[in-house]
MARNUBA-228007 format. One record per residue (C-alpha): residue number from 1; residue in three letters; y, x, z. Coordinates in steps of 0.1 Angstrom, whole numbers. Example, Ala and Ser with C-alpha at 12.3 -4.5 7.8 and 13.67 -1.06 7.14 Angstrom:
2
 seq type north  east    up
   1  ala   -45   123    78
   2  ser   -11   137    71
This chain:
179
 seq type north  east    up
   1  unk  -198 -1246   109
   2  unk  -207 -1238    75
   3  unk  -193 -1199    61
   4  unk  -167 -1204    38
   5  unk  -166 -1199     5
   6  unk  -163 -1160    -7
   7  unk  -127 -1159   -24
   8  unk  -133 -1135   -59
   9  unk  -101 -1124   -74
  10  unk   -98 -1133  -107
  11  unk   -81 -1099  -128
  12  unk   -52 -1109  -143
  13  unk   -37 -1087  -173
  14  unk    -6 -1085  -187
  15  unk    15 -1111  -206
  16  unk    32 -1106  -239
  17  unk    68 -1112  -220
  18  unk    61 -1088  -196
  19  unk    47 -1060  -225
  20  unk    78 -1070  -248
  21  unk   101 -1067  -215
  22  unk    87 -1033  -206
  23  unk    96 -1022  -243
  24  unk   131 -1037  -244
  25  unk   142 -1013  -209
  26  unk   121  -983  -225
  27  unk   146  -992  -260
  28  unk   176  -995  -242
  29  unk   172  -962  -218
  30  unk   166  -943  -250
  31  unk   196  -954  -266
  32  unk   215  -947  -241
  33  unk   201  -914  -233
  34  unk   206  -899  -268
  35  unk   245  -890  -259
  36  unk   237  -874  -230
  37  unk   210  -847  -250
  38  unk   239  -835  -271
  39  unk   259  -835  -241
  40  unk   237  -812  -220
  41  unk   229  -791  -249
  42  unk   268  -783  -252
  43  unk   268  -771  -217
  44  unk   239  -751  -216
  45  unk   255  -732  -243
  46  unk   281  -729  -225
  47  unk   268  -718  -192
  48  unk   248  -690  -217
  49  unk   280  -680  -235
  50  unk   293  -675  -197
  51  unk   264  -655  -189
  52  unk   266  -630  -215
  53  unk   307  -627  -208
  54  unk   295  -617  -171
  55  unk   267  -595  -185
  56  unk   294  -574  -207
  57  unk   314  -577  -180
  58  unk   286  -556  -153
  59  unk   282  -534  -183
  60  unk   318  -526  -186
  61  unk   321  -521  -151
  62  unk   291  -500  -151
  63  unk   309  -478  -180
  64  unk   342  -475  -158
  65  unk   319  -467  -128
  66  unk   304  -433  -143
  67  unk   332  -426  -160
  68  unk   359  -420  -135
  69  unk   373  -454  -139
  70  unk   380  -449  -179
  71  unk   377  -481  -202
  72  unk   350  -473  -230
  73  unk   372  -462  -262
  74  unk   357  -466  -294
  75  unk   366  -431  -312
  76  unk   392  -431  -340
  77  unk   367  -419  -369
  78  unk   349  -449  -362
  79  unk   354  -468  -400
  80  unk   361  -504  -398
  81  unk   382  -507  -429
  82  unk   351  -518  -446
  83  unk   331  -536  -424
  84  unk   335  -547  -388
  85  unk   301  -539  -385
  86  unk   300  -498  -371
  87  unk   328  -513  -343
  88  unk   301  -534  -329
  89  unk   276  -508  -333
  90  unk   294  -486  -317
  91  unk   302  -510  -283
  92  unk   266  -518  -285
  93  unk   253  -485  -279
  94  unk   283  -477  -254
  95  unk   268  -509  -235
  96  unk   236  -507  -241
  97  unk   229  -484  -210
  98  unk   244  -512  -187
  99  unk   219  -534  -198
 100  unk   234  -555  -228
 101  unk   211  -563  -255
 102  unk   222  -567  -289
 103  unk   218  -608  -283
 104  unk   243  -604  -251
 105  unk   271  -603  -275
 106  unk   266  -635  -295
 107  unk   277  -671  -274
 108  unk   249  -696  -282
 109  unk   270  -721  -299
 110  unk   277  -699  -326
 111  unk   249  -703  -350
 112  unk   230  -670  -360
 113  unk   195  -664  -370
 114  unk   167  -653  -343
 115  unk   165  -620  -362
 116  unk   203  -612  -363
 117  unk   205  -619  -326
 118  unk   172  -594  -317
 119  unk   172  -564  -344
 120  unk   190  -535  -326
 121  unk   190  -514  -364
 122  unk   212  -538  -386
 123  unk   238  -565  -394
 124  unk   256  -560  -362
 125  unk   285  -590  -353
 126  unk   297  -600  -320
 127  unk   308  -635  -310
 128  unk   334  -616  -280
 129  unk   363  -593  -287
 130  unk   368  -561  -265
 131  unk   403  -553  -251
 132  unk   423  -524  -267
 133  unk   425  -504  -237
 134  unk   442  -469  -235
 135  unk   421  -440  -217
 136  unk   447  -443  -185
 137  unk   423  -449  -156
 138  unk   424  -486  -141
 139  unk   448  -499  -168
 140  unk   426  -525  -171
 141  unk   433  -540  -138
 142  unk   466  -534  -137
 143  unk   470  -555  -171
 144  unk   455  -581  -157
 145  unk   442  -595  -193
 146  unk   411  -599  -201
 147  unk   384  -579  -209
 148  unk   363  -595  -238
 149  unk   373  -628  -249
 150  unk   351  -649  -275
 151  unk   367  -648  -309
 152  unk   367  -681  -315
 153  unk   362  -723  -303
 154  unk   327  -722  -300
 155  unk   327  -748  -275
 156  unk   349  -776  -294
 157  unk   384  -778  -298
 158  unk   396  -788  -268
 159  unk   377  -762  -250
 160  unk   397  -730  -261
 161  unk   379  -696  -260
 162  unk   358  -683  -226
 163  unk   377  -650  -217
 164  unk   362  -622  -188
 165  unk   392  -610  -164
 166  unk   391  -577  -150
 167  unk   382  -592  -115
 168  unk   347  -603  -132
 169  unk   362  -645  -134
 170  unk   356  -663  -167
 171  unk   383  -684  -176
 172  unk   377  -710  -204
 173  unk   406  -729  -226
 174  unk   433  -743  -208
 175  unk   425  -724  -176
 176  unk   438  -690  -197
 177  unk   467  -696  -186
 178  unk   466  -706  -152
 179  unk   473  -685  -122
């Protein structure tokens, strides 16, 4: 019996069709993937603008807790007439022992420059509102209204602002209103 033949495989490369194929699905995924960045992108700015509510939030808390359950109160000789600017310096340094950095109080979607959000000596601004508390111990959770609220829609307009309760929840939009 004579050996047979030794088979060799012959390497075979790729066609054209299968190349332009391969670049078609790649075109198509793309396309269809560009949505979805935007998409994402809203919601981790969301999820961040959450996280800084929940940060003020332990600050707060943190106030109340060494201070025989008394809201911070900005003093009355603060001057806001001219500016807005000394209230926010004032709740950041009232905070700032709680661990809340300057950048805490700005949501993501609001657009402000890299220096704004970081520089603890000027241009201070705050994306959330504080609650107008009285000094009366626990009013705040006997109120049952929030305690810092963003100050505007950041997040679109169907989204409404994202609000901190006393109870630590964040409530966004329509769920304000919900009990």
């Amino acid at each position: 019996m004579l050996p047979r033949p030794r088979v060799v495989p012959v390497p075979r490369g790729v066609t054209l069709i299968e190349l332009l194929l391969v670049v078609v699905i790649i075109s198509v995924l793309t396309t269809l993937s560009f949505p979805l960045f935007g998409y994402f992108r809203d919601k981790a700015r969301d999820v961040s603008c959450i996280a800084n509510l929940r940060l003020l939030y332990t600050g707060a808390s943190g106030h109340l807790l060494e201070h025989d359950m008394v809201w911070p109160q900005m003093p009355s000789d603060v001057d806001v007439s001219g500016s807005e600017e000394p209230m926010w310096e004032w709740w950041f340094h009232a905070l700032e022992p709680y661990g809340v950095a300057k950048h805490h109080w700005l949501c993501a979607s609001e657009t402000v420059s890299y220096e704004e959000k970081h520089s603890t000596t000027s241009d201070f601004h705050s994306t959330y509102i504080p609650t107008d508390f009285e000094a009366t111990p626990n009013v705040a959770y006997l109120w049952k209204q929030p305690w810092f609220m963003e100050r505007g829609q950041f997040h679109g307009k169907d989204h409404g602002p994202n609000v901190v309760m006393p109870d630590g929840t964040v409530k966004q939009g329509p769920s304000l209103f919900e009990r």
